[in-house]
C-alpha positions as CSV (number, residue, x, y, z in Angstrom):
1,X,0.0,0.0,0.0
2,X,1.2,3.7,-1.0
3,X,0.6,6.0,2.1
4,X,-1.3,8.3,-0.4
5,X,-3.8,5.7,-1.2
6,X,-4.4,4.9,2.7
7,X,-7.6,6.2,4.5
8,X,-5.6,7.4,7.1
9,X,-7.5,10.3,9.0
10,X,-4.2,11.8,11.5
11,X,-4.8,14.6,13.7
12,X,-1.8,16.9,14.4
13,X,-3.0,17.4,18.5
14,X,-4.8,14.7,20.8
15,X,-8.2,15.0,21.0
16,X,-9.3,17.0,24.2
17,X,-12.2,14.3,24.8
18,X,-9.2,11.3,25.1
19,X,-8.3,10.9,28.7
20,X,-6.2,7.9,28.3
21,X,-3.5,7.2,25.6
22,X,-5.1,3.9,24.1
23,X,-7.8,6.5,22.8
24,X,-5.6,9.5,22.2
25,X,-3.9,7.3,19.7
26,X,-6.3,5.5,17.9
27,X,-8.0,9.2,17.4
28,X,-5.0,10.4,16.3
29,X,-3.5,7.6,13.9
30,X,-7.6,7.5,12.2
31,X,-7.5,3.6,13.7
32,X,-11.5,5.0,15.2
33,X,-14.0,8.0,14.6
34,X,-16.3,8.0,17.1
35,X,-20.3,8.4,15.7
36,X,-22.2,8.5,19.1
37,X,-21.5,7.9,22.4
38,X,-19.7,5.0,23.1
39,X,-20.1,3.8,19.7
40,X,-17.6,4.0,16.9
41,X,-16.7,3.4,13.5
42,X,-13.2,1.4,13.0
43,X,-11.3,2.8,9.9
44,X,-9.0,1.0,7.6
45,X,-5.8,1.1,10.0
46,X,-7.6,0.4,13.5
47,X,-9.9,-2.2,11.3
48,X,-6.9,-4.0,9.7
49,X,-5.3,-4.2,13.4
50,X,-8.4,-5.7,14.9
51,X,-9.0,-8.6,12.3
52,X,-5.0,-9.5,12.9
53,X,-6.4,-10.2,17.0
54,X,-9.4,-11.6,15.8
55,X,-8.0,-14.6,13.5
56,X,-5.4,-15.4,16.6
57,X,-8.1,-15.8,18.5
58,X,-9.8,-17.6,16.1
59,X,-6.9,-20.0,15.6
60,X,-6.2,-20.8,19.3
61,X,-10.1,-21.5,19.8
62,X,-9.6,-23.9,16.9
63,X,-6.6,-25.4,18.3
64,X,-8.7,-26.8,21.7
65,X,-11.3,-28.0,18.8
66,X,-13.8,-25.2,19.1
67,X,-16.2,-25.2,16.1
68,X,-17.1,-21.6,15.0
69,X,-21.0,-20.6,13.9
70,X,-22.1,-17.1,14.0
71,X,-25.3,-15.9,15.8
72,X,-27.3,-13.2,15.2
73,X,-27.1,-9.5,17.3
74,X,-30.8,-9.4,17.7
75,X,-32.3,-12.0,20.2
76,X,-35.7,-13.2,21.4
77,X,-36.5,-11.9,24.7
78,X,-38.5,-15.4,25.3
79,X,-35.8,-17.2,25.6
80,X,-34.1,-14.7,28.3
81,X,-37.9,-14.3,30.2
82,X,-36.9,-18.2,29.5
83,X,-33.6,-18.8,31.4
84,X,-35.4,-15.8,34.3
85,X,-32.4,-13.2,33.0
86,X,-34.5,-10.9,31.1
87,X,-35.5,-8.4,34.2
88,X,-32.8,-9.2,35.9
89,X,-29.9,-8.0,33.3
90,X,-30.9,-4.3,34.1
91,X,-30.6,-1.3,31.9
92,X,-27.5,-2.3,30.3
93,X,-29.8,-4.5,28.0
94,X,-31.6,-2.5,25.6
95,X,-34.6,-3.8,24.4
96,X,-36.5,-3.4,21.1
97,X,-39.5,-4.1,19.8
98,X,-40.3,-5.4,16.1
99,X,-43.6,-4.1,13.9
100,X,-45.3,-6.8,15.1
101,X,-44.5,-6.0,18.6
102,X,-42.2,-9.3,19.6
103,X,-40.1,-8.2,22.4
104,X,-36.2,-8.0,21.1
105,X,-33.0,-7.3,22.5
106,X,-29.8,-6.2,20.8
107,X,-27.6,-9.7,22.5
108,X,-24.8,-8.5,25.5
109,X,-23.9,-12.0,26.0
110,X,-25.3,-15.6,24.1
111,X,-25.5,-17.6,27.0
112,X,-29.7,-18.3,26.3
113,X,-29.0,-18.1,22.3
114,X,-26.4,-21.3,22.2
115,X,-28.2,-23.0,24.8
116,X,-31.4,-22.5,22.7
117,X,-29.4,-24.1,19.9
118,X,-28.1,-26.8,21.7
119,X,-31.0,-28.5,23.0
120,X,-32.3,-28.3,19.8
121,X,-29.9,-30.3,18.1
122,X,-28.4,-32.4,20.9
123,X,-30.2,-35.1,22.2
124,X,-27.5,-37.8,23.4
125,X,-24.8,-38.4,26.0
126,X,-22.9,-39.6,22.7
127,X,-22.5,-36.5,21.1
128,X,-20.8,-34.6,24.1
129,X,-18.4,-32.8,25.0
130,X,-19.2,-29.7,22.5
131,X,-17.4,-26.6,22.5
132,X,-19.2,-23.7,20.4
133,X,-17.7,-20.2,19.8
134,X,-18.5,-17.4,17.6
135,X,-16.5,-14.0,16.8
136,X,-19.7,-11.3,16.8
137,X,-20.6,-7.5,18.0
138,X,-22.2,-7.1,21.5
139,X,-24.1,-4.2,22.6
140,X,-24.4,-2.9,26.2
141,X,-25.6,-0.2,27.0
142,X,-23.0,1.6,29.9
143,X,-24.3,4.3,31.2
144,X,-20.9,5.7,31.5
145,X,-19.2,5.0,28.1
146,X,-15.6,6.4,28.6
147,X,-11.6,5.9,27.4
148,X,-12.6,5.1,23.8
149,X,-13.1,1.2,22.9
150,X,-11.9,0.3,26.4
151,X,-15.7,0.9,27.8
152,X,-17.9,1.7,25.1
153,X,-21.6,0.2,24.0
154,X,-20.9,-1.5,20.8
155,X,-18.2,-3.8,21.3
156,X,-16.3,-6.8,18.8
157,X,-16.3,-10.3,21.2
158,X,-14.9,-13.7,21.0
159,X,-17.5,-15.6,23.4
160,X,-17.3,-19.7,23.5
161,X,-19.9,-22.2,25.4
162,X,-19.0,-25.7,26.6
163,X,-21.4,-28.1,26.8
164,X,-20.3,-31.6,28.8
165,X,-21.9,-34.2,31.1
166,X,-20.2,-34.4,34.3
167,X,-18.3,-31.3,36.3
168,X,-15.5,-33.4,35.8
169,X,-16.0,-33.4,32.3
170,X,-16.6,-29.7,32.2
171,X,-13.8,-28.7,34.4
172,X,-11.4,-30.7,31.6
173,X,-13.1,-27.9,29.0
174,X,-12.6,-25.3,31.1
175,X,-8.9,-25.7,31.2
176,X,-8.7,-26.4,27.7
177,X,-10.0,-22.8,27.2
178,X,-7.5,-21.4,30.1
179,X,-4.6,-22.6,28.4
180,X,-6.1,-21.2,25.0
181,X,-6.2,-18.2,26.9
182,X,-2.8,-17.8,27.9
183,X,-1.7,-18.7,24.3
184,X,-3.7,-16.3,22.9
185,X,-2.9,-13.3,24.8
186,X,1.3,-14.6,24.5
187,X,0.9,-14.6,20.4
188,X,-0.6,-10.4,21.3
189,X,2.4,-9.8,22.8
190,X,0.7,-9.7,26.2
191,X,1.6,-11.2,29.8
192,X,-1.8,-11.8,30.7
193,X,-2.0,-13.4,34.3
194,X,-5.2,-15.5,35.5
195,X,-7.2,-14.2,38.4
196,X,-9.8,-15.3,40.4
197,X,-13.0,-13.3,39.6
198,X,-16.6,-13.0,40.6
199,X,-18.9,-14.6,38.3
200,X,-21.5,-10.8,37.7
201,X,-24.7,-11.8,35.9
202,X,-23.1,-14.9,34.2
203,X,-23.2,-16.7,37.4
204,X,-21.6,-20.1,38.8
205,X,-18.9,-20.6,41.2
206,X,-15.8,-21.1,39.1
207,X,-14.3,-18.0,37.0
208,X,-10.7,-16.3,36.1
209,X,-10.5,-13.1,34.6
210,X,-7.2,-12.9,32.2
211,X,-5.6,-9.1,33.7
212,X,-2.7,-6.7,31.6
213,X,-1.0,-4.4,34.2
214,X,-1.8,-0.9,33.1
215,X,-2.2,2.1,35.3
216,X,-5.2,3.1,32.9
217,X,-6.8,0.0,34.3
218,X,-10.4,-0.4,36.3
219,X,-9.5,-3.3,38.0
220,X,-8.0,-3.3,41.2
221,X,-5.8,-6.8,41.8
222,X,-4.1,-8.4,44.1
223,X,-1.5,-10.9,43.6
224,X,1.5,-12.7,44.7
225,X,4.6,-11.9,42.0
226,X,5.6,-15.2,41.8
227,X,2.4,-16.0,39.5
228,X,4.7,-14.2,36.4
229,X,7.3,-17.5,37.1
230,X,4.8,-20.1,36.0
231,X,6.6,-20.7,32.7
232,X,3.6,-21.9,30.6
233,X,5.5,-23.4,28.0
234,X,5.7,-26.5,30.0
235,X,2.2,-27.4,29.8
236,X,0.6,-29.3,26.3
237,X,-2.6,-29.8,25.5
238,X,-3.8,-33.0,27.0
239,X,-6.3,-33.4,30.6
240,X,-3.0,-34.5,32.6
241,X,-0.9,-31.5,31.4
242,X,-3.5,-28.9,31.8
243,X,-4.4,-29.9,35.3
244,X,-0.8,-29.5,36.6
245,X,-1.2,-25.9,35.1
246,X,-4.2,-25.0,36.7
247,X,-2.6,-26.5,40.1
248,X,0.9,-24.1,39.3
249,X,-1.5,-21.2,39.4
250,X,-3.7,-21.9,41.6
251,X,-0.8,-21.8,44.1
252,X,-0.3,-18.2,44.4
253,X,-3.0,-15.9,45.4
254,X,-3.9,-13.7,42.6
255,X,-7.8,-11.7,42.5
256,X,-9.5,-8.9,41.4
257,X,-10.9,-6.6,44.0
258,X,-14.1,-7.8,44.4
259,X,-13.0,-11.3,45.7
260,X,-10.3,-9.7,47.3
261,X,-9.5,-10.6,51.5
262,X,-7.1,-9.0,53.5
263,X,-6.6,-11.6,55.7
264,X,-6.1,-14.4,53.1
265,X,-3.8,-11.9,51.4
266,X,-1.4,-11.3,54.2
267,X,-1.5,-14.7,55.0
268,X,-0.9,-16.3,51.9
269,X,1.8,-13.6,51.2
270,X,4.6,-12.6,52.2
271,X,5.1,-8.9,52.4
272,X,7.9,-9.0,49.4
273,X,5.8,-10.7,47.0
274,X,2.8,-8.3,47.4
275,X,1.6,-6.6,44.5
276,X,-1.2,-4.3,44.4
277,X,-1.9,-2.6,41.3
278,X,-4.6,-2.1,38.2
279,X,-5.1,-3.9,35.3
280,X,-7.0,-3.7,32.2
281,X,-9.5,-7.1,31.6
282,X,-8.9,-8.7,28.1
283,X,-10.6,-12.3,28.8
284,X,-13.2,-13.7,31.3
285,X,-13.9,-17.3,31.7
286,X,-16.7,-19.1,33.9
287,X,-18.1,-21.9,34.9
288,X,-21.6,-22.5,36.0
289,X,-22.8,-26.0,35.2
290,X,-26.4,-26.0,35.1
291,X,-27.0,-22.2,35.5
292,X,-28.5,-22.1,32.1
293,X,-29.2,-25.8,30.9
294,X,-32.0,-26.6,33.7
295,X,-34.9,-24.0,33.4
296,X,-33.5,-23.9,29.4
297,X,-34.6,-27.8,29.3
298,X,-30.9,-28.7,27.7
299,X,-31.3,-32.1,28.6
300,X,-29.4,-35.2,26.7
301,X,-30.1,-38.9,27.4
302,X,-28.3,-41.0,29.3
303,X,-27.5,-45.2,28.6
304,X,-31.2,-46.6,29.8
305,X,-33.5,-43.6,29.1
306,X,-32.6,-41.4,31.9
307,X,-31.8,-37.4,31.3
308,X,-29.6,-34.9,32.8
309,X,-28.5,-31.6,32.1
310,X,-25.9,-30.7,30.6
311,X,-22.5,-28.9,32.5
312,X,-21.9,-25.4,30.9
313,X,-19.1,-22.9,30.4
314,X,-18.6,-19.7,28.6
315,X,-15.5,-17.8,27.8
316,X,-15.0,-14.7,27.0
317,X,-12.0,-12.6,25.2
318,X,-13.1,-8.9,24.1
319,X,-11.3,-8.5,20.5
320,X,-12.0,-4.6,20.1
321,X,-11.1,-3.7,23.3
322,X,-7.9,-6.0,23.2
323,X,-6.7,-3.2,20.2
324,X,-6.8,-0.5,22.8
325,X,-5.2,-3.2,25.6
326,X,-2.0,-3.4,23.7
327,X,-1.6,0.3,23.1
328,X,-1.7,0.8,26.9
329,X,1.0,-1.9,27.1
330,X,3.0,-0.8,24.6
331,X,2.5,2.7,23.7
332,X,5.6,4.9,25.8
333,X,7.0,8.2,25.7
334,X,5.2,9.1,22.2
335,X,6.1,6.1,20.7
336,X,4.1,2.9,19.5
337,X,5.1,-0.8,18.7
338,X,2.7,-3.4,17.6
339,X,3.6,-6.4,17.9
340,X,4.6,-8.0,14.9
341,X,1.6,-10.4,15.2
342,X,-1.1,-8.0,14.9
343,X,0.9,-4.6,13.2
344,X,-1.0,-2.9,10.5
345,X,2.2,-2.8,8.3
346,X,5.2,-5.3,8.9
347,X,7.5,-2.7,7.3
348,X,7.3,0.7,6.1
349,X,9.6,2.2,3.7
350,X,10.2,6.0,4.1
351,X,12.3,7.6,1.0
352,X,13.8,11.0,1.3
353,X,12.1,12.6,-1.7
354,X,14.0,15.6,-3.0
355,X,12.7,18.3,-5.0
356,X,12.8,17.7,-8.7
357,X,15.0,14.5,-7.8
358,X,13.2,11.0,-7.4
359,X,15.8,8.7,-7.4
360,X,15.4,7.7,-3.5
361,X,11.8,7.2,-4.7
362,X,12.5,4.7,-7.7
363,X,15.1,2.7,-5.1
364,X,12.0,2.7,-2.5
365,X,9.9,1.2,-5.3
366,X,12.2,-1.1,-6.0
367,X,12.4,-2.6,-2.8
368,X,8.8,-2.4,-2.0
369,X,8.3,-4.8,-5.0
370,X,10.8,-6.8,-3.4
371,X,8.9,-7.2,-0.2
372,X,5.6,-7.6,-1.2
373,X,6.9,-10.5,-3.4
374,X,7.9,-12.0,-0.3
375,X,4.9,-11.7,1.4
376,X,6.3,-8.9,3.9
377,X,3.0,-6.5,4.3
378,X,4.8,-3.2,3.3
379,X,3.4,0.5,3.4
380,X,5.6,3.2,0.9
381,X,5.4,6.6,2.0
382,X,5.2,8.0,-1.3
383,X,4.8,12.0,1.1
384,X,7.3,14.7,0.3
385,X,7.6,15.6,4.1
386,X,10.3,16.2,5.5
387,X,12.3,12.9,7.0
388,X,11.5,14.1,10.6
389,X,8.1,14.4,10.4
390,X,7.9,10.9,8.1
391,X,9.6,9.4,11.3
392,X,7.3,11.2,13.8
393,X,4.6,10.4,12.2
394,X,5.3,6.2,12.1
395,X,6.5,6.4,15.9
396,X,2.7,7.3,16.3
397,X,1.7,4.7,13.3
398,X,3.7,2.3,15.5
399,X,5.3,0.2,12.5
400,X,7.7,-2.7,13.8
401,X,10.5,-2.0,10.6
402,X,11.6,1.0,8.9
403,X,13.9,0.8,6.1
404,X,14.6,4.1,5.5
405,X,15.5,5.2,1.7
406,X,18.6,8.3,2.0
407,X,21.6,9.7,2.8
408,X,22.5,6.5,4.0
409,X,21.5,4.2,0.9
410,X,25.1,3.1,0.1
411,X,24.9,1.2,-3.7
412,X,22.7,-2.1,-2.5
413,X,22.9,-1.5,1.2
414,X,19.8,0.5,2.9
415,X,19.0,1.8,6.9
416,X,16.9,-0.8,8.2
417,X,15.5,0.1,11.8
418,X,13.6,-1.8,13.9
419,X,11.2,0.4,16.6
420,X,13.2,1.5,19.9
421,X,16.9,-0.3,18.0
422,X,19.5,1.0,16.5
423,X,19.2,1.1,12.5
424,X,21.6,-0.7,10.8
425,X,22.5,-1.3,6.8
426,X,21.5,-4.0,5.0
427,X,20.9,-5.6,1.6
428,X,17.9,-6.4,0.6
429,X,17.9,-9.9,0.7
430,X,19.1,-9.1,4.6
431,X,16.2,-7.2,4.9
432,X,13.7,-9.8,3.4
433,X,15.1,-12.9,5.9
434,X,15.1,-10.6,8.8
435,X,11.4,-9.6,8.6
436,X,10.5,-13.3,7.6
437,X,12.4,-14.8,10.3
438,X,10.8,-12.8,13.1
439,X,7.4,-13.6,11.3
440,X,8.6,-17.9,11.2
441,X,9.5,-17.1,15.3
442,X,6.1,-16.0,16.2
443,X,4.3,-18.3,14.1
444,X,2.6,-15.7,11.7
C-alpha cells in the first residue's frame, strides 16, 4: 500500500475528549471515529489491526477443537424471560420491539442463544463434550461509556460455550479454554495473568479473569509476584498437562478486588511478593454447570432412558477492546510498537524525496516490490515531508521495521531500523530474511 492511497485520517494534537492514551492514539492515527457515544466506527488502520487479534483468537479456539458458527445481534426476549435473566440483566440490556410488537434485545452476552441451539440439536450423552464459539458485535448499553473502545456500548467479542456431562467433564473444558487463553494473549504480545474473579450476571462458582497491568486499568488486583514465574510453555494440550497448570497457578494468590480478602492476602503472602496494582480485563472465563441448561430444558439422554443436564461454560475474550489493551501496554514516551503479530504494516519504507530528484523514490519502489513479493506487508510513504516528520509520524503509526530510503543508501545497502533499535545497513535480501524470520518465530 502507498501511504497516499491509505484512508488514514491523522490529527496533528490529541483530541481533548481522550483521557487515556489507548484512545488519544487510535484518534489520532484514524484507527477510530467515534459516531455516538460509546459507539464507533473502525477505519482502515484500526480495522486492519483488529482482524489480525481476531483470526489469533480464532486460531487458538480452533486449536482446543472449538467449532465456529455465527449468531445473530438481535435475540428473542422469550428465551431470556426463559432462562429468568431478562428483568434481571438491568438497563444495560436495551430492548426493542419489532412491527409486530415481539419483544427483542440487541444480544450483551449468548449464553440463552447457544443453549437454545443446543438443546435443539443435541439429544444424546454420545454427542458430548461440545465446544461452540462465535466472533460477533455485542451491545451494552453503559451508562458511562468512557476511554474510547476500552468501555464503550458497541463492542467486537470472541464468546465460546461448553457443553459436557459431568463437572469433571466440564472442568477438563474449562482448562482447555485457560490454556487457549494464555496462548492467545502470548501470540498479542501480552503477559496476561489468571485471576480469580466473581462470576456478575453470568453466574456459577468457578471464574478467572485474564488481567494486563496498566495504570489506565479499572480493576484493582491483588497478587502474589511469583504468579509471572509459572513458565507456561511447560504445559501441552492434554487433561494431565493442563491440570498441573491450573494447580501451578492456583498456588499463588492472585484476585481482582471484588474477591479480594485482607486476611487471606497477608497470609498467603509474604510482604515482598505483594503486589497491588490495576489492570485492564482482556478475557473472562466461567463456569456454571447448570446455571443455564435446567430452566432452558438442555437435557441429553443418558444409557437406559434417563436425562440430565448438561454442565456449561462460557469464555470470553473482548477482540475490540484487546486493540486499545496493547496500546496501553505498549505505547511509551510518544512512541508505539505493535507487535509484529497484529501490526497494521510489517515494514514501512520512508524515501527521502528531493525536489525535482526521485531517485530515492525509484530505489523505494524497488524494494517495495521486493517485499511484497515476499509476502512482507509493506506500506511506501510515497509524502514529500520532511524525514523528521515521516519518522514522527510512524513512531505514532507504531510500524515494527523501517527501512529508511537516503543519505545513507550506500549502492545495494539500505537503513533498516527496527522500533526502539538501533538502524543498521542492509541488503535487501538481509532485509527480506530478517522480517521473515521474526514472522517464522512468532508463528505468523
Amino acid at each position: 500500500m502507498y501511504l497516499s492511497k491509505l484512508f488514514i485520517p491523522i490529527l496533528k494534537e490529541n483530541p481533548s475528549e481522550a483521557k487515556i492514551k489507548s484512545h488519544q492514539l487510535m484518534l489520532r492515527v484514524g484507527m477510530i471515529k467515534q459516531s455516538s457515544a460509546g459507539i464507533y466506527s473502525w477505519l482502515p488502520l484500526g480495522l486492519k489491526i483488529m482482524k489480525k487479534i481476531e483470526n489469533i483468537v480464532r486460531e487458538e479456539q480452533n486449536k482446543i477443537g472449538a467449532q465456529e458458527l455465527l449468531m445473530p445481534t438481535i435475540q428473542s426476549a422469550d428465551i431470556w424471560k426463559e432462562s429468568g435473566r431478562y428483568n434481571d440483566y438491568g438497563e444495560e440490556m436495551l430492548r426493542i420491539k419489532d412491527r409486530q410488537g415481539r419483544e427483542m434485545l440487541y444480544g450483551p452476552t449468548n449464553e440463552e442463544l447457544i443453549t437454545e441451539i443446543f438443546r435443539a440439536s443435541v439429544k444424546s450423552y454420545k454427542s458430548l463434550p461440545q465446544s461452540l464459539y462465535h466472533i460477533q458485535w455485542k451491545f451494552r448499553d453503559e451508562l458511562r461509556p468512557r476511554f474510547g473502545v476500552m468501555r464503550c456500548r458497541e463492542f467486537l467479542m470472541k464468546d465460546a460455550y461448553t457443553f459436557d456431562l459431568s463437572d469433571e467433564d466440564a472442568v477438563k473444558s474449562y482448562n482447555k479454554m485457560f490454556f487457549a487463553y494464555l496462548k492467545t494473549f502470548k501470540r498479542l504480545g501480552l503477559t496476561a495473568i489468571p485471576m480469580a474473579a466473581d462470576t456478575g450476571p453470568i453466574g456459577g462458582n468457578l471464574s478467572h479473569e485474564f488481567i494486563i497491568l496498566a495504570e489506565t486499568g479499572e480493576s484493582k488486583i491483588y497478587a502474589d509476584k511469583r504468579i509471572f514465574e509459572v513458565n507456561t510453555e511447560n504445559f501441552k494440550l492434554n487433561d494431565e498437562s493442563l491440570n498441573e497448570m491450573r494447580k501451578k497457578f492456583d498456588l499463588y494468590y492472585a484476585v481482582t478486588d471484588e474477591k479480594f480478602n485482607k486476611e487471606d492476602f497477608d497470609k498467603k503472602v509474604i510482604k515482598n511478593n505483594h503486589l497491588i496494582t490495576k489492570g485492564i480485563e482482556v478475557g473472562h472465563i466461567f463456569y456454571f454447570g447448570d446455571k443455564y441448561s435446567k430452566p432452558l430444558n438442555a437435557f441429553v439422554d443418558l444409557q437406559g432412558g434417563k436425562k440430565v443436564a448438561v454442565k456449561m461454560g462460557s469464555y470470553g475474550i473482548g477482540v475490540s477492546r484487546l486493540v486499545a489493551a496493547i496500546i496501553e501496554a505498549k505505547f511509551n514516551n510518544n512512541v508505539m510498537k505493535w507487535p509484529l503479530s497484529v501490526a497494521p504494516y510489517e515494514t514501512v519504507i520512508i524515501p527521502m524525496i528531493k525536489k525535482n530528484d526521485n531517485s530515492n523514490l525509484k530505489k523505494a519502489e524497488n524494494l517495495y516490490k521486493e517485499l511484497k513479493k515476499n509476502n512482507i506487508d509493506v506500506l511506501l510513504d510515497d509524502s514529500d515531508e520532511s524525514l523528521s516528520a515521516k519518522l514522527k509520524k510512524f513512531e505514532l503509526m507504531g510500524i515494527p521495521y523501517q527501512v529508511i530510503v537516503g543519505e545513507k543508501s550506500k549502492e545495494d545497502l539500505f537503513e533498516f531500523k527496527e522500533i526502539d533499535k538501533e538502524s543498521e545497513n542492509l541488503t535487501i535480501a538481509k532485509i527480506v530474511n530478517k522480517v521473515i524470520s521474526e514472522k517464522k518465530r512468532i508463528d505468523l
